[in-house]
C-alpha positions as CSV (number, residue, x, y, z in Angstrom):
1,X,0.0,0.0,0.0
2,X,1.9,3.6,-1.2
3,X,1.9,6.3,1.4
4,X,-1.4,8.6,0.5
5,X,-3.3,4.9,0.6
6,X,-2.1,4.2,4.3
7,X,-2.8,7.9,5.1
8,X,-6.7,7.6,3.6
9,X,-7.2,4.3,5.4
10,X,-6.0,5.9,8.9
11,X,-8.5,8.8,8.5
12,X,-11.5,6.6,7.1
13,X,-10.5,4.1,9.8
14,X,-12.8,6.3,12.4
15,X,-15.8,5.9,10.2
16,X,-15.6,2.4,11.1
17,X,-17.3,0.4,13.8
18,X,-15.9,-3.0,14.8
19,X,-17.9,-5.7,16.4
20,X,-18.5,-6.3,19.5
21,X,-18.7,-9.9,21.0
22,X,-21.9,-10.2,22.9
23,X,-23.1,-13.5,24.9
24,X,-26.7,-15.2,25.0
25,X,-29.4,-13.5,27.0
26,X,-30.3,-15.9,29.8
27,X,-33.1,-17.2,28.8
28,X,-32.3,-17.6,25.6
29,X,-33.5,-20.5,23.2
30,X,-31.5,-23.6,23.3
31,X,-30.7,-23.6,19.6
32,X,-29.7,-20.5,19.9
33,X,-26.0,-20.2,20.1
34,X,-24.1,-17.0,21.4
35,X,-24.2,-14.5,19.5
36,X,-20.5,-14.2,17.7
37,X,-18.0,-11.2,17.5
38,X,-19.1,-9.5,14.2
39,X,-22.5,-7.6,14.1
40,X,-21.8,-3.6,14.3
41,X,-23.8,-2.4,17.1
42,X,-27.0,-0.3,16.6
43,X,-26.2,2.7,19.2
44,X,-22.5,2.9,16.4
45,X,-24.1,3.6,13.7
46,X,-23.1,7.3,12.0
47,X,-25.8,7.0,9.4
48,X,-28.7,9.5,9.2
49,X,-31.5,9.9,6.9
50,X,-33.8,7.6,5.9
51,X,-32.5,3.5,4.5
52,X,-34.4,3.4,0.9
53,X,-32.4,-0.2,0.1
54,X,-30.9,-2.9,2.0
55,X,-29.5,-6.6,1.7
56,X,-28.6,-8.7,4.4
57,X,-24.7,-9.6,4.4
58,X,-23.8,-13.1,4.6
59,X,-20.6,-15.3,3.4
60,X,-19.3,-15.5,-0.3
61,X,-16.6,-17.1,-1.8
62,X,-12.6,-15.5,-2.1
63,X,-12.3,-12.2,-3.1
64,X,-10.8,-11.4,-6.1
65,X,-7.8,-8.5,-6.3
66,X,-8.3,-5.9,-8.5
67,X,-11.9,-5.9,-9.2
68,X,-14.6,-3.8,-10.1
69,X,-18.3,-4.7,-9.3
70,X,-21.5,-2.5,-10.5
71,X,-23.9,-3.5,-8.5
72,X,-27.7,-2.5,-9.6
73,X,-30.5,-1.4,-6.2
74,X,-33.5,-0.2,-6.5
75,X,-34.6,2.2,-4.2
76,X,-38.0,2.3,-2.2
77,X,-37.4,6.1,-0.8
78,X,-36.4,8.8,-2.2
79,X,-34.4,11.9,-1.3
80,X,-31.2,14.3,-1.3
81,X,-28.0,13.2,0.5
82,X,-27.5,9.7,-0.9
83,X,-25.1,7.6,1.4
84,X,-23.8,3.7,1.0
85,X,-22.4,1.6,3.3
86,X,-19.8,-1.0,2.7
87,X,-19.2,-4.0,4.4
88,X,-16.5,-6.4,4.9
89,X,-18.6,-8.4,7.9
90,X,-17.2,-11.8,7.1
91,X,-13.9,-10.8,5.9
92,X,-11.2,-11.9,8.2
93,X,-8.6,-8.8,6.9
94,X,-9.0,-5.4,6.1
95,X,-10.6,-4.3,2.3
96,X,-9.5,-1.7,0.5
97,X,-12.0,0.2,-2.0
98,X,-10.0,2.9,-3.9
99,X,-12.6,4.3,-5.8
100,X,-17.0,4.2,-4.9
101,X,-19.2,5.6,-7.4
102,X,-23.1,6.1,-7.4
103,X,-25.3,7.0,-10.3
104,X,-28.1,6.7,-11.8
105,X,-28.7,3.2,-14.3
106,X,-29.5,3.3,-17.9
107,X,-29.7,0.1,-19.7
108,X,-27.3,-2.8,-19.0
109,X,-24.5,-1.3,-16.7
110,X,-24.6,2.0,-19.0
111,X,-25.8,5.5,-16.7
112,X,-27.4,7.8,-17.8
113,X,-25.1,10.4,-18.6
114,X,-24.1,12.8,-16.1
115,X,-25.3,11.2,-13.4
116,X,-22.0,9.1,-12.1
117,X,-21.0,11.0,-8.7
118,X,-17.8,9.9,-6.7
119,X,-18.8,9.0,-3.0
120,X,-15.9,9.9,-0.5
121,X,-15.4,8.4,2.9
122,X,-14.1,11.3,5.9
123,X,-13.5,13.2,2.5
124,X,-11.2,10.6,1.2
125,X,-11.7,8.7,-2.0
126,X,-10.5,5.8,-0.5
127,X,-11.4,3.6,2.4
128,X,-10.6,0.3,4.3
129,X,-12.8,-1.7,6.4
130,X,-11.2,-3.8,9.1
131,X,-12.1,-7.4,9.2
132,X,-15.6,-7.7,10.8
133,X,-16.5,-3.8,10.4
134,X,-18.5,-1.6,7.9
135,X,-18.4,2.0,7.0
136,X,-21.2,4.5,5.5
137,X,-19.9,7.1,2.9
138,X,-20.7,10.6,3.2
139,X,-23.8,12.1,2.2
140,X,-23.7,12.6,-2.1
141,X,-25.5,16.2,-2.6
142,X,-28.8,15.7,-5.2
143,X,-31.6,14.3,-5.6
144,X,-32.5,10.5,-5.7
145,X,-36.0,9.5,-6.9
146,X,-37.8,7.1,-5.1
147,X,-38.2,3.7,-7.8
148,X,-35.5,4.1,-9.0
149,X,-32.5,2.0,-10.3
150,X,-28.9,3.1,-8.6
151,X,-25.7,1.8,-10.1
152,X,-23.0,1.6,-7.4
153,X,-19.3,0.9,-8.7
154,X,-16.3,-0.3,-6.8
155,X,-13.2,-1.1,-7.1
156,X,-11.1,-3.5,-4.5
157,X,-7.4,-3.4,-5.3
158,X,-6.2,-5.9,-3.2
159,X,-9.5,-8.3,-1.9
160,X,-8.6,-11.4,-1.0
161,X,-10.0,-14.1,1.4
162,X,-13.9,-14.1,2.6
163,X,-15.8,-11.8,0.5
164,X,-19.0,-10.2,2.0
165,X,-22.1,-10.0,-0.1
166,X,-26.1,-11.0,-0.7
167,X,-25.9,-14.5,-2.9
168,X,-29.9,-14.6,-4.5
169,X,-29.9,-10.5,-5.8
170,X,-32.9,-11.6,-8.4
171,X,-30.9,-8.8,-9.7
172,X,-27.9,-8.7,-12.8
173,X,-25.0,-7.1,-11.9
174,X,-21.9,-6.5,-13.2
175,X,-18.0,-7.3,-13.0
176,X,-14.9,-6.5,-14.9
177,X,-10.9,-6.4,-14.0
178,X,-10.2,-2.9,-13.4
179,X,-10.8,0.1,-12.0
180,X,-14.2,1.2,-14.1
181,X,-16.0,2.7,-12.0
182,X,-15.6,6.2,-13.8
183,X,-16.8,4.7,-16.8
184,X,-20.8,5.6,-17.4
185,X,-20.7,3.2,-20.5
186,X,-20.9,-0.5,-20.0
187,X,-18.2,-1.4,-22.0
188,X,-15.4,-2.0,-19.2
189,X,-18.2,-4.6,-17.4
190,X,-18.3,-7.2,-19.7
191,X,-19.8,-10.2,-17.3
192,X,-22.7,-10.2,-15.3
193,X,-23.1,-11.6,-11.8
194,X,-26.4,-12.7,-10.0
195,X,-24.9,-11.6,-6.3
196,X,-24.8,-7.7,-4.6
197,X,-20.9,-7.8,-3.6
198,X,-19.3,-5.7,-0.4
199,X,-22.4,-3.2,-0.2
200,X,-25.1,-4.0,1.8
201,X,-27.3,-0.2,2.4
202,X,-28.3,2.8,0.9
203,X,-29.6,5.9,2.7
204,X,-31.0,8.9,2.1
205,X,-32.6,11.9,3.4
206,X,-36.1,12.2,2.6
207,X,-37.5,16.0,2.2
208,X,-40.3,15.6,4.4
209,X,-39.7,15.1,8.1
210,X,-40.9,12.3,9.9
211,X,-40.4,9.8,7.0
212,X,-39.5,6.6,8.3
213,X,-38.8,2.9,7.4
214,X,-39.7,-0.8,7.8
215,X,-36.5,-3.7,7.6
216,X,-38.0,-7.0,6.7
217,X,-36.4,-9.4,8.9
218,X,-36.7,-13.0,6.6
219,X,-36.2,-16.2,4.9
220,X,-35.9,-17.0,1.2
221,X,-39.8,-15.9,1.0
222,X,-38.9,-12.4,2.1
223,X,-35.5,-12.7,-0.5
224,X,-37.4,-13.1,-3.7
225,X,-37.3,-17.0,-4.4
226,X,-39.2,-18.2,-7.4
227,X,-39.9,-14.1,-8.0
228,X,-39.1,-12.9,-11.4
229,X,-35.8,-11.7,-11.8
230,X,-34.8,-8.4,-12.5
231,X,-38.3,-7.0,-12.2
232,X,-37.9,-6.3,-7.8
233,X,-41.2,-8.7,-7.7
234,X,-40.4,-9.5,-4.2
235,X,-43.3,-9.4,-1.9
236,X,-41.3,-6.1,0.4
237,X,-41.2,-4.5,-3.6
238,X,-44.7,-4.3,-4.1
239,X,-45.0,-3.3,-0.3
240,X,-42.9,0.1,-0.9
241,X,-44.7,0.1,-4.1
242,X,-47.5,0.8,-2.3
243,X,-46.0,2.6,0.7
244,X,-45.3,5.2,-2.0
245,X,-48.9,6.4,-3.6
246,X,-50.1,6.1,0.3
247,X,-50.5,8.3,3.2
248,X,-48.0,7.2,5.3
249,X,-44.8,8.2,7.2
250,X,-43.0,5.2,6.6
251,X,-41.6,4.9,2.8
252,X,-38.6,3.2,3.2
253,X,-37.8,-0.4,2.9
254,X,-35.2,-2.6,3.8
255,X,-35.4,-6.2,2.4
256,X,-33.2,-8.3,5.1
257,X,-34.2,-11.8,4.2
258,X,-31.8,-14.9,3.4
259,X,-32.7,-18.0,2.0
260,X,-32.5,-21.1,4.3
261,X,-32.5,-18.2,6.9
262,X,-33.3,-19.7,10.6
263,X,-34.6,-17.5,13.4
264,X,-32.6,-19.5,16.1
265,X,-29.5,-21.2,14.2
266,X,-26.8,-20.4,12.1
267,X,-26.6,-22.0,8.8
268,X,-27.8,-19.7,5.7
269,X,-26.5,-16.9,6.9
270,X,-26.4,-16.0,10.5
271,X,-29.6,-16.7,12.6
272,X,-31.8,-13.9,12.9
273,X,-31.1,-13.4,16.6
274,X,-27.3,-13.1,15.2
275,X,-28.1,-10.7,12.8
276,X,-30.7,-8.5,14.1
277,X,-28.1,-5.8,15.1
278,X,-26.5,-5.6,12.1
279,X,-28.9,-6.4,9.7
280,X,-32.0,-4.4,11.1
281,X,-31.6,-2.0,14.0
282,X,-28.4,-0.4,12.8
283,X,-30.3,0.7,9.7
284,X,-31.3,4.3,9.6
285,X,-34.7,5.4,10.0
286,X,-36.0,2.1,10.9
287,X,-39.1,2.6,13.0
288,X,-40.5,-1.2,12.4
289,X,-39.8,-4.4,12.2
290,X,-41.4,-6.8,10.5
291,X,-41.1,-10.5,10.9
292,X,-41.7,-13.3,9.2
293,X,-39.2,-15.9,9.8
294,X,-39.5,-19.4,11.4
295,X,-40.4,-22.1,8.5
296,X,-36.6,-23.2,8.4
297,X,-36.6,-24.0,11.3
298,X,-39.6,-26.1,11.5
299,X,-39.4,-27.9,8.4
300,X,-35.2,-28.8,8.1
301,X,-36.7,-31.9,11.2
302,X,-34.4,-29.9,13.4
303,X,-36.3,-30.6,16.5
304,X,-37.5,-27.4,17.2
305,X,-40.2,-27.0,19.2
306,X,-43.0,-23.9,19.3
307,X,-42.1,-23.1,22.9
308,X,-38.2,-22.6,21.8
309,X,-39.5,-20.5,18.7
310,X,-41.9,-18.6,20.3
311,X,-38.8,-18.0,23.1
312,X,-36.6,-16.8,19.8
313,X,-39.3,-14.3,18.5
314,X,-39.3,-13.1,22.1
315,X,-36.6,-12.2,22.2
316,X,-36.4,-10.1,19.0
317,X,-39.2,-8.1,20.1
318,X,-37.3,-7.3,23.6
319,X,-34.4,-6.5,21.6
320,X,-36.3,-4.1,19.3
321,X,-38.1,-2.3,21.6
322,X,-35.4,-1.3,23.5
323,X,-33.9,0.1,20.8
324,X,-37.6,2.3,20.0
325,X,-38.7,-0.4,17.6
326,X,-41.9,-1.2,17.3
327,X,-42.6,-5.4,15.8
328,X,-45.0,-6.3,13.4
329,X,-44.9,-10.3,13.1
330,X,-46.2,-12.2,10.2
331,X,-47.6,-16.1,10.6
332,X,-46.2,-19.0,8.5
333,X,-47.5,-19.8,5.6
334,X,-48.1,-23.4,4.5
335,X,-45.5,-25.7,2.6
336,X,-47.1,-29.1,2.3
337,X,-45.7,-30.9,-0.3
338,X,-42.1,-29.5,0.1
339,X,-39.9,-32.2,0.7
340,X,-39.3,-31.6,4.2
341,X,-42.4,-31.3,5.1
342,X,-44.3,-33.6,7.9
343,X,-47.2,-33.3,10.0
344,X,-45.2,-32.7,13.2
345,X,-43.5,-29.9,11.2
346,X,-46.9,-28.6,10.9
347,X,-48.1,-28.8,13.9
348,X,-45.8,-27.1,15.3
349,X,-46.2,-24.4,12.3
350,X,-50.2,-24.1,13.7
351,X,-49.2,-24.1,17.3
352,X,-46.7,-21.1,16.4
353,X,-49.1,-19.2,14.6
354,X,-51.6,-19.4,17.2
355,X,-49.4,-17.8,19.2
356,X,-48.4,-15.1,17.3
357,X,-52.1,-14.3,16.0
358,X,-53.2,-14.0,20.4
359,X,-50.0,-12.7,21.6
360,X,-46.2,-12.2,21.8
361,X,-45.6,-9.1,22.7
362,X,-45.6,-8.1,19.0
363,X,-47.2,-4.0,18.1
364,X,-49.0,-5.7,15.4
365,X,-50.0,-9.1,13.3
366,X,-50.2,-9.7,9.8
367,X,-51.7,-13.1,8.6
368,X,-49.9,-14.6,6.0
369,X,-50.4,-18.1,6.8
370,X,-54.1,-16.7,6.1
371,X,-52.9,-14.8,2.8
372,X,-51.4,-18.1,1.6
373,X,-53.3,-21.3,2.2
374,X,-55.5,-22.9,0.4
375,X,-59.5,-23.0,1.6
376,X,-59.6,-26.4,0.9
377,X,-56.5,-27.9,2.2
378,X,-54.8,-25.1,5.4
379,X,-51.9,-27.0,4.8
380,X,-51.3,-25.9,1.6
381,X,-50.8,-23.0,-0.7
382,X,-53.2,-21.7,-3.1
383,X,-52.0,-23.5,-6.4
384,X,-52.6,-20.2,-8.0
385,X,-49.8,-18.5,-5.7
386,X,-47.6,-21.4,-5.8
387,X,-44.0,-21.0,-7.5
388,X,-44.5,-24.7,-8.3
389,X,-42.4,-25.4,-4.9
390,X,-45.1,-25.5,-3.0
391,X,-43.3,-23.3,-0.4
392,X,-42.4,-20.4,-1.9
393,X,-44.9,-18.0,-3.6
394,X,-45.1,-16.9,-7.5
395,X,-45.4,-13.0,-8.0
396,X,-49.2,-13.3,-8.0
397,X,-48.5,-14.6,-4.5
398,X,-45.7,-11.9,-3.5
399,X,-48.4,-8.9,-4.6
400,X,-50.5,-11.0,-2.4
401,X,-48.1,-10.8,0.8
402,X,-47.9,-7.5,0.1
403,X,-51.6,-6.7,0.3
404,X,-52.0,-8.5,3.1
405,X,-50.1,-5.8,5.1
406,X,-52.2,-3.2,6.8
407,X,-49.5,-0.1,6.1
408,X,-51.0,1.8,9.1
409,X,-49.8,-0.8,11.7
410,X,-45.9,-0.6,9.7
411,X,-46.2,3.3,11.2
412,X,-46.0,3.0,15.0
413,X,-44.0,4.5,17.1
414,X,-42.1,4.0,20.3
């Protein structure tokens, strides 16, 4: 690294927040273990404004030196002030991006022109991220539409090891060897990649006061599974689709979910107790939370039991009203005829619901096990909102989710 690098990465190093290992709360669920050093706390966070897109950050493969990565996010808010935040959560050394770009997509990884602004960390152009740690930008001045696709370029130098990143985008991207990220043709980003890499928010500051955000804390129903690609037909889409024609405070949101996500054990991703920090209350503007999380771990014949995931969504609500969160919980939807399924699984599933549907602690309930299942059969889906998996939904099913959602319960307040 030459001299004006090391200086940059000393002054950009106080951006950064490293994790903090944290142990169980007694009382926790069995299966879940301690949480690990790693998450950035939520009381860190520098951010401000408003979070108009977000993907939770889980494990990739080995970084690669000298690559550059436009990555394509579609906003849900919009606003002046546009920020990013990188991530190198799972790296286990520092990363080094020498040049961040935001703009404003045309077609393919071509911008429309003018519209590629340089983003600058503590007024450098340059940053690096310790190992475990991730660090917003500065605010970009202009305007940001709400809808809209955002192209943000990066270059890493010198990655290598664990890259950090969001593996089912539903969303082409775009790679090439070089530093690009100046470029506002496409012609230096000649492959395409299916995975958001080393970015995992967007922020911005939304011109009228009071605009707040919901962060979808979920599974591979809440990532966009068997949802068309590259059209954002995930169920939290049409949500800010329709959190922007209505009148409502909250505008914003954050898609956390993972597929093969569990709420109480590590596997696909960290568990959602692991990640909740990171992943949900560190995001800016975030007055709800809204979960729907729990069929991995009924239906992977883990053992779980309703009273140990009832425990598990316990404790998220504890954890998110202390920090001025209010929860709005979701029920499980049906999956028979999923390979894993069985009627214990189910049972349990029914058991779980009835929980959350008469209690919990939660600010609010949305039915989606209600939303889903078939009339004829609860333990199905409707085979018109089946993605043929009989788990996850097809887009008539995500717009059906969607629906479901009563938007004036998503604007609470603590």
């Amino acid at each position: 690294m030459n001299g004006r690098l090391g200086r940059v990465a000393r002054v950009t190093a106080a951006l950064l927040t490293a994790a903090a290992c944290q142990s169980a709360p007694a009382g926790a669920p069995a299966h879940a273990p301690a949480r690990p050093a790693g998450p950035l706390r939520a009381s860190a966070t520098r951010a401000f404004g408003v979070v108009t897109w977000a993907a939770s950050a889980d494990r990739m493969g080995e970084g690669t030196a000298g690559q550059g990565y436009r990555l394509i996010v579609h906003t849900s808010v919009g606003g002046t002030g546009l920020r990013v935040r990188v991530t190198n959560a799972f790296g286990d050394r520092p990363l080094t991006l020498d040049d961040v770009r935001a703009g404003l997509r045309g077609e393919g990884a071509a911008l429309r022109p003018g519209s590629n602004r340089r983003l600058t960390f503590g007024g450098a152009r340059a940053v690096t991220v310790p190992a475990g740690a991730v660090a917003w930008s500065d605010p970009l001045p202009g305007t940001w539409p709400a809808g809209t696709d955002l192209a943000v370029s990066l270059h890493t130098p010198d990655a290598a090891g664990p890259a950090t990143g969001h593996r089912l985008a539903l969303q082409t991207s775009y790679t090439g060897q070089g530093d690009h990220t100046a470029e506002e043709s496409g012609r230096g980003w000649g492959r395409t990649t299916g995975h958001w890499w080393y970015l995992d928010a967007v922020s911005v500051r939304p011109s009228r006061a009071g605009t707040g955000a919901v962060a979808v804390l979920g599974d591979s129903l809440t990532d966009g599974r068997h949802s068309t690609s590259d059209r954002n037909r995930r169920w939290p889409d049409y949500l800010a689709r329709r959190l922007d024609t209505a009148r409502t405070a909250i505008k914003g949101v954050a898609d956390e979910g993972i597929s093969g996500n569990k709420v109480l054990a590590d596997g696909a991703g960290q568990s959602a107790l692991n990640r909740l920090d990171r992943d949900v209350l560190s995001l800016p503007g975030v007055r709800t939370v809204f979960l729907f999380e729990g069929v991995n771990d009924l239906k992977s014949h883990t053992g779980v039991t309703a009273k140990e995931l009832i425990a598990g969504y316990r404790e998220i609500v504890e954890r998110a009203h202390a920090a001025r969160k209010c929860v709005v919980a979701a029920t499980i939807g049906p999956f028979q005829g999923w390979p894993e399924w069985d009627p214990p699984a189910d049972a349990v599933r029914r058991q779980v619901n009835r929980s959350i549907r008469t209690g919990g602690g939660f600010d609010a309930v949305t039915d989606f096990d209600r939303a889903l299942r078939s009339p004829h059969d609860a333990a199905r889906l409707l085979p018109f909102l089946d993605g043929g998996d009989h788990l996850h939904p097809d887009d008539t099913g995500m717009r059906a989710l969607a629906g479901a959602v009563d938007l004036g319960s998503l604007d609470c307040a603590r």
